[in-house]
N, CA, C and O atoms as CSV, one atom per row, in Angstrom:
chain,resi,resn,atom,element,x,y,z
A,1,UNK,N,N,13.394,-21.906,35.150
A,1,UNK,CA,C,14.031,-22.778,36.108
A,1,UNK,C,C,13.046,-23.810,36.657
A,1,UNK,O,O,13.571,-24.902,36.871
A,2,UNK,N,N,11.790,-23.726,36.924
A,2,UNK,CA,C,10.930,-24.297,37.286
A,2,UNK,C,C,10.338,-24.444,36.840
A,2,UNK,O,O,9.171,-24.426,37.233
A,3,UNK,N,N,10.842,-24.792,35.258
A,3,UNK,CA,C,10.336,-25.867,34.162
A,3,UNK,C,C,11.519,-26.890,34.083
A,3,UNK,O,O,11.230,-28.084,34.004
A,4,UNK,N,N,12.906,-26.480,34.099
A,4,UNK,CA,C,13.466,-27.417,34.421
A,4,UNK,C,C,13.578,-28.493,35.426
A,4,UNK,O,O,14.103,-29.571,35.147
A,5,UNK,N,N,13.056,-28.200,36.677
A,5,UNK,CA,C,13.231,-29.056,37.778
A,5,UNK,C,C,12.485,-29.818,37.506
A,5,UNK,O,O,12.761,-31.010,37.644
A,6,UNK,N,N,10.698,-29.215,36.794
A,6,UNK,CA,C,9.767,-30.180,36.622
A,6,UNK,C,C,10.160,-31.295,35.613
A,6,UNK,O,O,9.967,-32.500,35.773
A,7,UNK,N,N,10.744,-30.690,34.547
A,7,UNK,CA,C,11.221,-31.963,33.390
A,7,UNK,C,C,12.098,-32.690,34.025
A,7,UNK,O,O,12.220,-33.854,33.645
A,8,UNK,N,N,12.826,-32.270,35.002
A,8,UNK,CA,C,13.951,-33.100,35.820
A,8,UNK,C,C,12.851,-34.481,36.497
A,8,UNK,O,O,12.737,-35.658,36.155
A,9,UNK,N,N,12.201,-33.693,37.536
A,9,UNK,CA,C,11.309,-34.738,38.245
A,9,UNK,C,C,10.803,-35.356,37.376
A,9,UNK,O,O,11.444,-36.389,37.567
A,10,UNK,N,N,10.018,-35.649,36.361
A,10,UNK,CA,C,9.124,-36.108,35.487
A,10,UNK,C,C,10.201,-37.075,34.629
A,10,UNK,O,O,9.813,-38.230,34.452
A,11,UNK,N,N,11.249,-36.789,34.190
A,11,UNK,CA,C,12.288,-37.670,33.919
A,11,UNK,C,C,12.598,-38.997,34.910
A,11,UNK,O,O,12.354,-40.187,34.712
A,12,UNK,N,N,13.079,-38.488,35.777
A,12,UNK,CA,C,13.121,-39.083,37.211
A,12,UNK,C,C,12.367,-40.520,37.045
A,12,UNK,O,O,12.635,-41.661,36.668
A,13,UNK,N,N,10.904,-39.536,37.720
A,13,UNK,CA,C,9.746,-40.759,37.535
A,13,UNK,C,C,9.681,-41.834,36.417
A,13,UNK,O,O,9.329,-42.969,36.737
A,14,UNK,N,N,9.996,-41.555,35.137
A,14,UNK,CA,C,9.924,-42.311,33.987
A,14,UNK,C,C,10.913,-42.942,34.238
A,14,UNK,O,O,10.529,-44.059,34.583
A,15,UNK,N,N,12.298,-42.869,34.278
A,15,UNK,CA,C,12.846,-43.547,34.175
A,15,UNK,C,C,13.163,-44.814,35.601
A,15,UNK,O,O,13.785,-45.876,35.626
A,16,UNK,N,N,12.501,-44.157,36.496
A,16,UNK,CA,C,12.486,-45.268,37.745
A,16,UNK,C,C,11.383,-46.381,37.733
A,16,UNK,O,O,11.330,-47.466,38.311
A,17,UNK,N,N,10.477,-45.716,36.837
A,17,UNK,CA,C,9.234,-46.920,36.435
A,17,UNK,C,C,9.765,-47.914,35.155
A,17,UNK,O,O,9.588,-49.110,34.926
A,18,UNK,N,N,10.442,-46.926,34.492
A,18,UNK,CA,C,11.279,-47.907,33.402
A,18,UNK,C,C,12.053,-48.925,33.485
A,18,UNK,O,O,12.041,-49.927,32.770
A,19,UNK,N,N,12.841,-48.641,34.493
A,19,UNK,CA,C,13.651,-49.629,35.396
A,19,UNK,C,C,13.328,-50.601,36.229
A,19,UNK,O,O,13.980,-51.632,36.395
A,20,UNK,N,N,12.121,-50.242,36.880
A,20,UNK,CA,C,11.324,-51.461,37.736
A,20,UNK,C,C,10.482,-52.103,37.390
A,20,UNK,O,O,10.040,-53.002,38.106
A,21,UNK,N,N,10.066,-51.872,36.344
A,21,UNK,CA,C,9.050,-52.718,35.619
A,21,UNK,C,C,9.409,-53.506,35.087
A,21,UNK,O,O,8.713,-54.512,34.948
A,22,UNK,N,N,10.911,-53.395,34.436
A,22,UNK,CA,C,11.511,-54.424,33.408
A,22,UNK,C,C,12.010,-55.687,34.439
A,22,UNK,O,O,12.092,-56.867,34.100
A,23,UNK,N,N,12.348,-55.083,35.904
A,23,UNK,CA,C,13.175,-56.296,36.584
A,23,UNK,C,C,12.488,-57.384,36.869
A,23,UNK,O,O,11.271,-57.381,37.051
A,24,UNK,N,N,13.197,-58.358,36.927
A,24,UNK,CA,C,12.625,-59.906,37.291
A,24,UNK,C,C,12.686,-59.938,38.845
A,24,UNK,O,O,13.490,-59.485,39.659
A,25,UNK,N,N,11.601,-60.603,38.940
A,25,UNK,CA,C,11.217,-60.822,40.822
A,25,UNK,C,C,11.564,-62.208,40.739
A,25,UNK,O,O,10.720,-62.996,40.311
A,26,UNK,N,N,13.013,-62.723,41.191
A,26,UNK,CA,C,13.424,-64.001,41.467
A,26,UNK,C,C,12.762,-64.532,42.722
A,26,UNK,O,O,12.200,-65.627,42.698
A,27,UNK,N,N,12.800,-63.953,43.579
A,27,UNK,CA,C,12.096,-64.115,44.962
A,27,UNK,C,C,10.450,-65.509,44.273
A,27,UNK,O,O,10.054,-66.658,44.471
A,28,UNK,N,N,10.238,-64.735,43.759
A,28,UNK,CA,C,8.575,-65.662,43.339
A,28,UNK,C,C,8.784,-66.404,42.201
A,28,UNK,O,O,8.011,-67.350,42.053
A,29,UNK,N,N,9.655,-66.224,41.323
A,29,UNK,CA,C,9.982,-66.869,40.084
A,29,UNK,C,C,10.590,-68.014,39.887
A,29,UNK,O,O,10.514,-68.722,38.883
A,30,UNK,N,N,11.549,-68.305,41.411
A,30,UNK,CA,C,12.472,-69.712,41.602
A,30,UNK,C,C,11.413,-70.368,42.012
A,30,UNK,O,O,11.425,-71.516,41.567
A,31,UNK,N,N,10.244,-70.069,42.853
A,31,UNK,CA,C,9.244,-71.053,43.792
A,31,UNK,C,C,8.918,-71.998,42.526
A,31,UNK,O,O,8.470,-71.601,41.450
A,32,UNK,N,N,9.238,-73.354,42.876
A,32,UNK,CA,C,9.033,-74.726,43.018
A,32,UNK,C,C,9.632,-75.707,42.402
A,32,UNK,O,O,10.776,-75.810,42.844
A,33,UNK,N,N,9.434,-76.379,41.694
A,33,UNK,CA,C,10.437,-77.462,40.765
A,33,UNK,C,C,11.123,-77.840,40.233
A,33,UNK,O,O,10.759,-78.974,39.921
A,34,UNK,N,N,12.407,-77.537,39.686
A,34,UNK,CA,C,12.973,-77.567,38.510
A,34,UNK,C,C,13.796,-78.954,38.319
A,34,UNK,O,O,14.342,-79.662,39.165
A,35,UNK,N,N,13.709,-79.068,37.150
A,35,UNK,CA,C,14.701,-80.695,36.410
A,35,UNK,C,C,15.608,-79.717,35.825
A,35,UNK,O,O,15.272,-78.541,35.684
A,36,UNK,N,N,16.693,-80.145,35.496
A,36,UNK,CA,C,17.801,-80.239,35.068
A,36,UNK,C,C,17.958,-80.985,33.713
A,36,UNK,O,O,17.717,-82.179,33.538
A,37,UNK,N,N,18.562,-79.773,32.437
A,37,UNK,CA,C,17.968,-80.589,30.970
A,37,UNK,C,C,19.331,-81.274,30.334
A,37,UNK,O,O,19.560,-82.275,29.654
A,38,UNK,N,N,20.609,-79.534,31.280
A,38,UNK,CA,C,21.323,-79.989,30.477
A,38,UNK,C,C,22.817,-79.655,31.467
A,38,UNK,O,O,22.443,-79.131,32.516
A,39,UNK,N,N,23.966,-79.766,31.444
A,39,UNK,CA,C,25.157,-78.750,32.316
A,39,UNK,C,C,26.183,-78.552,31.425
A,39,UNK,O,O,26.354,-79.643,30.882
A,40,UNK,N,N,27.072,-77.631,30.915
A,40,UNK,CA,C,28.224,-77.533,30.363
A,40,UNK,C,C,28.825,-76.908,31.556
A,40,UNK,O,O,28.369,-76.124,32.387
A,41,UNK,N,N,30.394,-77.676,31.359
A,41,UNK,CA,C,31.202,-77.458,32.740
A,41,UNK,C,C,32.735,-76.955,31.542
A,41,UNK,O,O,33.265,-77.612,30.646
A,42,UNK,N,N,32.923,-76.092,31.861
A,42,UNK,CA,C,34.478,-75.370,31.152
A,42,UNK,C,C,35.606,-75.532,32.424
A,42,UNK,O,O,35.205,-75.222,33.546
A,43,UNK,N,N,36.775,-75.932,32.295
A,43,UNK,CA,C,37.775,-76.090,33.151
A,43,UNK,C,C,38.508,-75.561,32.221
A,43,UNK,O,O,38.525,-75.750,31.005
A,44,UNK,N,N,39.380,-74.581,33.199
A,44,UNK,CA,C,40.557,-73.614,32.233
A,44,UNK,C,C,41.825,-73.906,33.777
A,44,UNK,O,O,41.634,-73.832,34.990
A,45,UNK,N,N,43.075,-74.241,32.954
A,45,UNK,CA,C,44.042,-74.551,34.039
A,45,UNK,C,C,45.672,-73.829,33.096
A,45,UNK,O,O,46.053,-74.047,31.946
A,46,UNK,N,N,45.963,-73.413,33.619
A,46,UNK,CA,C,47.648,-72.478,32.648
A,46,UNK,C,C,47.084,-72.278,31.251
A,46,UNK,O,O,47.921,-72.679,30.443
A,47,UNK,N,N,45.869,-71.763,30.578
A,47,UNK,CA,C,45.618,-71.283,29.294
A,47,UNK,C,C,44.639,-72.385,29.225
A,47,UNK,O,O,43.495,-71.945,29.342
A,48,UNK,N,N,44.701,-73.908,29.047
A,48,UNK,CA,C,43.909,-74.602,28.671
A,48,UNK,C,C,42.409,-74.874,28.849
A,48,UNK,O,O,41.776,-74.862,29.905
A,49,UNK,N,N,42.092,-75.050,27.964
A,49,UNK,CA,C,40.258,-74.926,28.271
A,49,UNK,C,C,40.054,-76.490,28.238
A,49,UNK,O,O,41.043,-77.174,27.974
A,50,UNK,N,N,39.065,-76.995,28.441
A,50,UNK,CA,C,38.406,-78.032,27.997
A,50,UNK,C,C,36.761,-77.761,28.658
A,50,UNK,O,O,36.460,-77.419,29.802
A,51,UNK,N,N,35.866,-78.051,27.481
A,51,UNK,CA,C,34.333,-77.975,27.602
A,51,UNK,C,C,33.881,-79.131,27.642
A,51,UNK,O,O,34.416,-80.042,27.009
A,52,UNK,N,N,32.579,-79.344,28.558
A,52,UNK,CA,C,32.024,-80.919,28.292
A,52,UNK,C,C,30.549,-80.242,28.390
A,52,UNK,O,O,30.227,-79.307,29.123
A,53,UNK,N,N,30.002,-80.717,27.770
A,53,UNK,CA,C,28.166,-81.148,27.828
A,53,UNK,C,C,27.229,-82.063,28.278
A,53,UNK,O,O,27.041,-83.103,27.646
A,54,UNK,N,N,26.763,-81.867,29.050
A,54,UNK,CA,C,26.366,-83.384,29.425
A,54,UNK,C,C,24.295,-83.034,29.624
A,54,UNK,O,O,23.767,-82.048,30.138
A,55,UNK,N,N,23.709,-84.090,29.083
A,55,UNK,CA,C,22.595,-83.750,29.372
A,55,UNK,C,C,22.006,-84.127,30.850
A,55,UNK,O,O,22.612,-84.831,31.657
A,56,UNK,N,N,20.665,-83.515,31.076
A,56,UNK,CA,C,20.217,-83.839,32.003
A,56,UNK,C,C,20.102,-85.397,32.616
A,56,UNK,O,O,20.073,-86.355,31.844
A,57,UNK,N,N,20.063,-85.503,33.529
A,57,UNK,CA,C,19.918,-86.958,34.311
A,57,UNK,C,C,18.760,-87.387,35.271
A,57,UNK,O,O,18.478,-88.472,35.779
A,58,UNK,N,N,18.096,-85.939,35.348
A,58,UNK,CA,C,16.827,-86.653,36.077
A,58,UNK,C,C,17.099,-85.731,37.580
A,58,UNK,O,O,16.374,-85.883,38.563
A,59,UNK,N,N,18.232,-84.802,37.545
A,59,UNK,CA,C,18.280,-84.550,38.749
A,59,UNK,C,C,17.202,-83.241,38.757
A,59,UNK,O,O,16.847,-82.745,37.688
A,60,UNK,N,N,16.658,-82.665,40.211
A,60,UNK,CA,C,15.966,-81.756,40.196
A,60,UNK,C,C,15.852,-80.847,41.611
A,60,UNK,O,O,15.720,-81.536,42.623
A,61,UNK,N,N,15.876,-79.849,41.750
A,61,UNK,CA,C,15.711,-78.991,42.788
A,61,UNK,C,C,14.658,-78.655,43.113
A,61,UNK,O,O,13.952,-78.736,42.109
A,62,UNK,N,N,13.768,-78.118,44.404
A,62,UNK,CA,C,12.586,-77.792,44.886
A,62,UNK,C,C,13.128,-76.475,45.401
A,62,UNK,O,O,14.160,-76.505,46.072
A,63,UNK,N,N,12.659,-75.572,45.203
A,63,UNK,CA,C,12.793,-74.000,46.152
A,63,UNK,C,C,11.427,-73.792,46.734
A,63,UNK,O,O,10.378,-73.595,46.121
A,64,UNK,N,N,11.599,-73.861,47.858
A,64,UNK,CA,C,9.825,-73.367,48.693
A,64,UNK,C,C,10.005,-71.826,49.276
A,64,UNK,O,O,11.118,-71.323,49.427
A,65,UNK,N,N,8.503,-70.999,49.647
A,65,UNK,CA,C,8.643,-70.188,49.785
A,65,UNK,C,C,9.213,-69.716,50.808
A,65,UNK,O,O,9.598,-68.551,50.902
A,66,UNK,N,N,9.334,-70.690,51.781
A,66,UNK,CA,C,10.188,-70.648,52.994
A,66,UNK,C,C,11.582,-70.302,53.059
A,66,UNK,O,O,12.245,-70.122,54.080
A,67,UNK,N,N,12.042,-70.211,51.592
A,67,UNK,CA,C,13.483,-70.685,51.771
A,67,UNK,C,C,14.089,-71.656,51.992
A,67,UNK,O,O,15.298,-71.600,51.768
A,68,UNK,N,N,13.619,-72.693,52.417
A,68,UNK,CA,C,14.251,-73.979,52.027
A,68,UNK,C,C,13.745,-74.575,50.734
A,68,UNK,O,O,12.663,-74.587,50.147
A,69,UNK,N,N,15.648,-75.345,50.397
A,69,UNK,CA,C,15.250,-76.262,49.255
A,69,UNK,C,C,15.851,-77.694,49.381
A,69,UNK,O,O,16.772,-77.774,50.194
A,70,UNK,N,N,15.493,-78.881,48.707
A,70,UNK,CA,C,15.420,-79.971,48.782
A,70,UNK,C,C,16.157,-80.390,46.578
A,70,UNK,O,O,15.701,-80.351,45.435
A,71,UNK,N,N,17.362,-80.700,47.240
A,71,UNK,CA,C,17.854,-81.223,45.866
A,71,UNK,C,C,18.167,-82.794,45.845
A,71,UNK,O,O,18.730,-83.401,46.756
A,72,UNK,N,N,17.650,-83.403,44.513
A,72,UNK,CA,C,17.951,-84.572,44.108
A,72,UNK,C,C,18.764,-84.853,42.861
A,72,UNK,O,O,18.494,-84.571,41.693
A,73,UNK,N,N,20.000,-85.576,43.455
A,73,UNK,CA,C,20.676,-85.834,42.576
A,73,UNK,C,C,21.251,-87.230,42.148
A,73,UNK,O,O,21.155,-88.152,42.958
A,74,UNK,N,N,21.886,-87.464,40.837
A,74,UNK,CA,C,22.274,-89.056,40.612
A,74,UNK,C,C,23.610,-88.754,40.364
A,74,UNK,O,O,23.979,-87.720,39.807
A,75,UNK,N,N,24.629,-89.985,40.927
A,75,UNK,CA,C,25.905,-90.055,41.031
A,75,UNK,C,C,26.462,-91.438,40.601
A,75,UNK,O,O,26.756,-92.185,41.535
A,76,UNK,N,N,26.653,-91.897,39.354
A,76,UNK,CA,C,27.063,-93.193,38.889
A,76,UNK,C,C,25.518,-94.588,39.451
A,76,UNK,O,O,25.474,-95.774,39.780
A,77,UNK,N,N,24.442,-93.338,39.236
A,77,UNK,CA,C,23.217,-93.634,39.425
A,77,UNK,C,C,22.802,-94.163,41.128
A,77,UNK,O,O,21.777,-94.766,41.445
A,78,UNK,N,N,23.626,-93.847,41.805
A,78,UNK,CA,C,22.835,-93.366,43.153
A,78,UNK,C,C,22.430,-91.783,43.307
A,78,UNK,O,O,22.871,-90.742,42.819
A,79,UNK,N,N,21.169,-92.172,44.401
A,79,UNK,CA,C,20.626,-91.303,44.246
A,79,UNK,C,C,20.949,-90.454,45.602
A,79,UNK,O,O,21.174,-90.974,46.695
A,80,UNK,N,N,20.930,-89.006,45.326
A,80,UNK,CA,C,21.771,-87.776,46.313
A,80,UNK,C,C,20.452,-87.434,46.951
A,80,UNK,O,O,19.467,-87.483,46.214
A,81,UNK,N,N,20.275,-87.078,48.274
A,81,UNK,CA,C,19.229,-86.171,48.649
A,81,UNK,C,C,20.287,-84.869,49.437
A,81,UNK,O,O,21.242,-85.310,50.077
A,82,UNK,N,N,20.129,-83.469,49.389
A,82,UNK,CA,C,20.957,-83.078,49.900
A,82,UNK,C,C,19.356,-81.516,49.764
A,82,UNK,O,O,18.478,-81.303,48.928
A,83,UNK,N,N,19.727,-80.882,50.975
A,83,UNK,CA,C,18.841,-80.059,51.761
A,83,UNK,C,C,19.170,-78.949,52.361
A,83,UNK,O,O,20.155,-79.028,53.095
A,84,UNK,N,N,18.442,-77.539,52.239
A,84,UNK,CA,C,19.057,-76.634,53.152
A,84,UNK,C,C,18.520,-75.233,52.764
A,84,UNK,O,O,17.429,-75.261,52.194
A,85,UNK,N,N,19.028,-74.114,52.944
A,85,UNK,CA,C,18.675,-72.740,52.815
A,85,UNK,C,C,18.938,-72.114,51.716
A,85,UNK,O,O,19.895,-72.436,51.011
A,86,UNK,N,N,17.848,-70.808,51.325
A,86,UNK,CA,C,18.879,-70.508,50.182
A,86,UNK,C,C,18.336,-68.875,50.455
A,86,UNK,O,O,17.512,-68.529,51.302
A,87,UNK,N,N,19.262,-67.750,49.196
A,87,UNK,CA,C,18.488,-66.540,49.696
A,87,UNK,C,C,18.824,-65.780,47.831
A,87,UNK,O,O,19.478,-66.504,47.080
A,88,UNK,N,N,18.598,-65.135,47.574
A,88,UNK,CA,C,18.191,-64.268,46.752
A,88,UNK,C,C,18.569,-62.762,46.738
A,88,UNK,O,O,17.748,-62.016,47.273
A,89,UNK,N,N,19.697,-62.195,46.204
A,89,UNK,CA,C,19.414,-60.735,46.256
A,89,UNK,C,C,19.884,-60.494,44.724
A,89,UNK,O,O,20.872,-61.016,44.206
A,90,UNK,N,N,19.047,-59.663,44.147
A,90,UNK,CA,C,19.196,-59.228,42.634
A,90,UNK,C,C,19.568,-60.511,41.865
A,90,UNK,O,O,18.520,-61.116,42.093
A,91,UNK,N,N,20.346,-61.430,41.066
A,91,UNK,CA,C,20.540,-62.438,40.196
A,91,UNK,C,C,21.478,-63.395,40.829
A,91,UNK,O,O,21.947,-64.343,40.199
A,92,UNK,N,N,21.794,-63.120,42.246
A,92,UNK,CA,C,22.749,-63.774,42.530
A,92,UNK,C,C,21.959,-64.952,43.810
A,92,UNK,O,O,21.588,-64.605,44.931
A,93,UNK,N,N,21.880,-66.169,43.304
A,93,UNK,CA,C,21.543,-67.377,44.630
A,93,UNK,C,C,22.823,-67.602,45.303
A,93,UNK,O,O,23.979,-67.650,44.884
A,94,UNK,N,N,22.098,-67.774,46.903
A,94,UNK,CA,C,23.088,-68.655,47.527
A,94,UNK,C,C,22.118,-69.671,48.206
A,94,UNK,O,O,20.958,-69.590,48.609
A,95,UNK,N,N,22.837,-70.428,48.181
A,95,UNK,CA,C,22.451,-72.000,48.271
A,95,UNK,C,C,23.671,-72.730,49.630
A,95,UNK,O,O,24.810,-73.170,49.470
A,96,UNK,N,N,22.801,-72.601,50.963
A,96,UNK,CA,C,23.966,-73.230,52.269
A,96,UNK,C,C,23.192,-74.705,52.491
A,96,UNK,O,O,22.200,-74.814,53.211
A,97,UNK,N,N,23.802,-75.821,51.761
A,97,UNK,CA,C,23.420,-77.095,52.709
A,97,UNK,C,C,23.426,-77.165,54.115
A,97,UNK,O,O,24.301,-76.646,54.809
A,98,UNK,N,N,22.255,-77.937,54.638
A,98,UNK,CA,C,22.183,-77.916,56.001
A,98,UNK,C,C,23.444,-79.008,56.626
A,98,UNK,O,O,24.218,-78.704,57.534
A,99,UNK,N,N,23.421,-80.422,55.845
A,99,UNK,CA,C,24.486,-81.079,56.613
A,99,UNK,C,C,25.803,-81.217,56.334
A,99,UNK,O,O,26.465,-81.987,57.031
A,100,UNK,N,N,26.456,-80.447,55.194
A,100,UNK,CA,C,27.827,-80.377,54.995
A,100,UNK,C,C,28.128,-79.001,55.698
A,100,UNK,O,O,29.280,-78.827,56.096
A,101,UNK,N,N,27.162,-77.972,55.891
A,101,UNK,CA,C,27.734,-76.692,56.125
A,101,UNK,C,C,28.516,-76.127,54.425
A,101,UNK,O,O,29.645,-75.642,54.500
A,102,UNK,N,N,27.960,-76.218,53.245
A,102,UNK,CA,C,28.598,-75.776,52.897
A,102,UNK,C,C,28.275,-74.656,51.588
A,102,UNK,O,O,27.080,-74.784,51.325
A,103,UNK,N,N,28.805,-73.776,50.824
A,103,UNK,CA,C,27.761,-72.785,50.081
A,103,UNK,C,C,28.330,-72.729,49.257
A,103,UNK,O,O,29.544,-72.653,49.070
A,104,UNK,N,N,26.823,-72.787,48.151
A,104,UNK,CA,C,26.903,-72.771,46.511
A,104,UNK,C,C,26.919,-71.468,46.249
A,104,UNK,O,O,25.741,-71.715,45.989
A,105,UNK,N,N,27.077,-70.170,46.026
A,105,UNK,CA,C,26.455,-69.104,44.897
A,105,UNK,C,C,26.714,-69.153,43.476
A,105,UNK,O,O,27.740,-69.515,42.900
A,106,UNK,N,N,25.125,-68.539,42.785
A,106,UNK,CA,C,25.257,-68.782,41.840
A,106,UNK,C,C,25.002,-67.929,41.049
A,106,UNK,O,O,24.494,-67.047,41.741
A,107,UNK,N,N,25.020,-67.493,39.725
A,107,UNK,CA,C,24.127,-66.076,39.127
A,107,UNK,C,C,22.978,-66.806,38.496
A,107,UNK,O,O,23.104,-67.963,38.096
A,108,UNK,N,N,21.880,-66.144,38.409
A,108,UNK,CA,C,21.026,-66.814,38.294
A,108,UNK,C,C,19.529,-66.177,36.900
A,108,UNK,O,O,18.800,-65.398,37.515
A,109,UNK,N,N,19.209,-66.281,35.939
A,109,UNK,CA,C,18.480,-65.896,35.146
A,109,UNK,C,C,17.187,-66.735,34.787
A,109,UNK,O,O,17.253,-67.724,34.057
A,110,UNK,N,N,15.643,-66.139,35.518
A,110,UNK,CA,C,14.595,-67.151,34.436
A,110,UNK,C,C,14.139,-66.330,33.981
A,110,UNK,O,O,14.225,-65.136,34.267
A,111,UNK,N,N,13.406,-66.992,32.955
A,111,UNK,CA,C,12.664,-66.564,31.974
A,111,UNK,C,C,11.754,-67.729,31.451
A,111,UNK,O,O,12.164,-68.674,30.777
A,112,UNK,N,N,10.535,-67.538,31.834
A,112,UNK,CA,C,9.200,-67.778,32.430
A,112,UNK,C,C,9.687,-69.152,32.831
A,112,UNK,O,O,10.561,-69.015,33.687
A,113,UNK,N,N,9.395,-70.807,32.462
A,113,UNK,CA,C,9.745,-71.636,32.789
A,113,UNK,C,C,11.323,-72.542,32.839
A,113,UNK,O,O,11.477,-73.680,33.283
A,114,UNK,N,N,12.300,-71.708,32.288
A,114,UNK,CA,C,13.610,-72.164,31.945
A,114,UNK,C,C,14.028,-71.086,33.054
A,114,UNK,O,O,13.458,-70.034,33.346
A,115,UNK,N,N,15.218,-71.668,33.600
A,115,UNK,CA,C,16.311,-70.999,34.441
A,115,UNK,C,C,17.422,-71.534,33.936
A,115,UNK,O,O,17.535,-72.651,33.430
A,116,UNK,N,N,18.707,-70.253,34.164
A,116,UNK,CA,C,20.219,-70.785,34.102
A,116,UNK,C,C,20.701,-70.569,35.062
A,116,UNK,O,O,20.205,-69.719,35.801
A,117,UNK,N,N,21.760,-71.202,35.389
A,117,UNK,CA,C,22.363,-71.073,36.581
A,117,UNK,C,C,24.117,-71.206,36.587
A,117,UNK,O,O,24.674,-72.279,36.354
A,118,UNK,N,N,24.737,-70.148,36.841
A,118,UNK,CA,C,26.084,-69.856,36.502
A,118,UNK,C,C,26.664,-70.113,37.753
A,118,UNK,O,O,26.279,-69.606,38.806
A,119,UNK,N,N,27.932,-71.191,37.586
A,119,UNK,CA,C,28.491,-71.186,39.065
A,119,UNK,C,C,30.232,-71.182,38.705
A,119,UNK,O,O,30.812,-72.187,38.296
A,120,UNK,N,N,30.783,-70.102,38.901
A,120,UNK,CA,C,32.424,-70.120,38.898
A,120,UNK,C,C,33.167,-70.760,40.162
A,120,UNK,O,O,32.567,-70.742,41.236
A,121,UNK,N,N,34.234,-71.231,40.100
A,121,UNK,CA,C,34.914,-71.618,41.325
A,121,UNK,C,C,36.270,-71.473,40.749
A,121,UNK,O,O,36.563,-72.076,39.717
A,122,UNK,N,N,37.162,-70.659,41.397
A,122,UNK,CA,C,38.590,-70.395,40.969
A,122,UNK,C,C,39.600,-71.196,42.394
A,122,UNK,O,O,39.403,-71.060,43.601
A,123,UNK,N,N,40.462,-71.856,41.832
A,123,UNK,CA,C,40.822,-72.722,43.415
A,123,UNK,C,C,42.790,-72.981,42.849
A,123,UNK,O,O,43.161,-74.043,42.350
A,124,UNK,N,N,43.546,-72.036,43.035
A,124,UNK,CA,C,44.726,-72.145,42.879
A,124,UNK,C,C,45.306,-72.456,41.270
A,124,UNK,O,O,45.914,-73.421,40.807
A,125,UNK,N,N,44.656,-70.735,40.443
A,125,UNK,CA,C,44.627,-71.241,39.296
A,125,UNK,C,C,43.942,-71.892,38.767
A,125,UNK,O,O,43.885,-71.509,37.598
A,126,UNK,N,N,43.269,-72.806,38.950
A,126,UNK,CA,C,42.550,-73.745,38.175
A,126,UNK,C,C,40.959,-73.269,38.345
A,126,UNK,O,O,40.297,-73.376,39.378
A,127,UNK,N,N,40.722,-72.975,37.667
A,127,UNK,CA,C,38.845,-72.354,36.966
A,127,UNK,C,C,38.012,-73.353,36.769
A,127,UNK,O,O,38.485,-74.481,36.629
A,128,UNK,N,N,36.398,-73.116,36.711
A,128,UNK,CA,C,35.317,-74.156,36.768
A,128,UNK,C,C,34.540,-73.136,36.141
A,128,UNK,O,O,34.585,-71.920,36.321
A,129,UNK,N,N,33.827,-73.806,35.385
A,129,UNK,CA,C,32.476,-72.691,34.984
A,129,UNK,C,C,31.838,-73.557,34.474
A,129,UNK,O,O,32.157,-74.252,33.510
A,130,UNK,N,N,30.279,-73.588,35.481
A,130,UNK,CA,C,29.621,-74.299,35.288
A,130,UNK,C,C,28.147,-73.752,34.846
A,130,UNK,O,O,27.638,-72.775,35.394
A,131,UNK,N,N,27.440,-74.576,33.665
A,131,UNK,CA,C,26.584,-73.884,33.287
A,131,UNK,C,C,25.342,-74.363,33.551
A,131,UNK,O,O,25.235,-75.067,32.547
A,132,UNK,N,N,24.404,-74.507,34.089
A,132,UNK,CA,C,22.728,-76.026,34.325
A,132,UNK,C,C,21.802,-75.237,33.940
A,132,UNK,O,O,21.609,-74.087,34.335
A,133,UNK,N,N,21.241,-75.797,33.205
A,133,UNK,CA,C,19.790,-75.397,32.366
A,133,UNK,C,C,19.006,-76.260,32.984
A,133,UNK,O,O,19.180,-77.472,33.106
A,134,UNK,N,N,18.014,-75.513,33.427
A,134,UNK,CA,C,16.646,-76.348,33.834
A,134,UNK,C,C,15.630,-75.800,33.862
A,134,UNK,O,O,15.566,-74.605,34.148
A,135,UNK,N,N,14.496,-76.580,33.552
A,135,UNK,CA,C,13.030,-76.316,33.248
A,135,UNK,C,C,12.203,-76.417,34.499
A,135,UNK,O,O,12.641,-77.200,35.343
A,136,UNK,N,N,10.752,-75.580,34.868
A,136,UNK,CA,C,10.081,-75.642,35.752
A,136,UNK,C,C,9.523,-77.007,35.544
A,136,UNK,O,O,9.616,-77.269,34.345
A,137,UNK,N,N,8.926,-78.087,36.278
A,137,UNK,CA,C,8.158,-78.749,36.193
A,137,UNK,C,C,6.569,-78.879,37.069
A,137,UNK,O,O,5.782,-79.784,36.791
């Protein structure tokens, strides 16, 4: 019996080091720059899909360790400054602008200098799925 408990505990341990070693620390991994390379946006409305691709434009996000971030964006080539908080738990960002009041979440994956960033919005039937690839700079 008290060889089993020990293989129990000793299991335990392995597999909780197995598990934490593999996870990604987003917390330190979002800190600082990113451009924007590429976005595919899927709209699905009564069955219908339609996909678009669009490459990057130059826009780019800052995440500081503070938690605030500072995004720049282009809109029929004006340029967006838009600012505010963000937080982190397991793969999921949220992102609250300071002057609209208003919040992004997103799911979120890097891997070393590339991040993706998944953002759904479901709004009376009608679906969004948005996809942004961007590189550290």
């Amino acid at each position: 019996m008290k060889k089993m408990k020990l293989l129990a505990a000793m299991f335990c341990a392995v597999a909780t080091f197995a598990f934490t070693s593999c996870s990604k620390d987003y917390e330190k991994d979002i800190i600082g720059t990113w451009e924007v390379t590429s976005t595919t946006m899927t709209e699905t409305y009564q069955g219908q899909s339609n996909t678009e691709t669009e490459p990057g434009d130059g826009s780019k996000v800052t995440f500081n360790e503070d938690h605030t971030y500072v995004a720049v964006s282009y809109d029929d080539g004006e340029e967006e400054t838009t600012h505010g908080t963000y937080s982190i738990d397991d793969d999921q960002l949220t992102m609250k602008d300071a002057v609209e009041n208003s919040v992004t979440k997103a799911t979120i994956d890097i891997d070393g200098n590339k991040m993706t960033m998944t953002i759904n919005i479901s709004v009376m039937g009608y679906n969004v799925k948005s996809v942004i690839k961007l590189k550290k700079i």
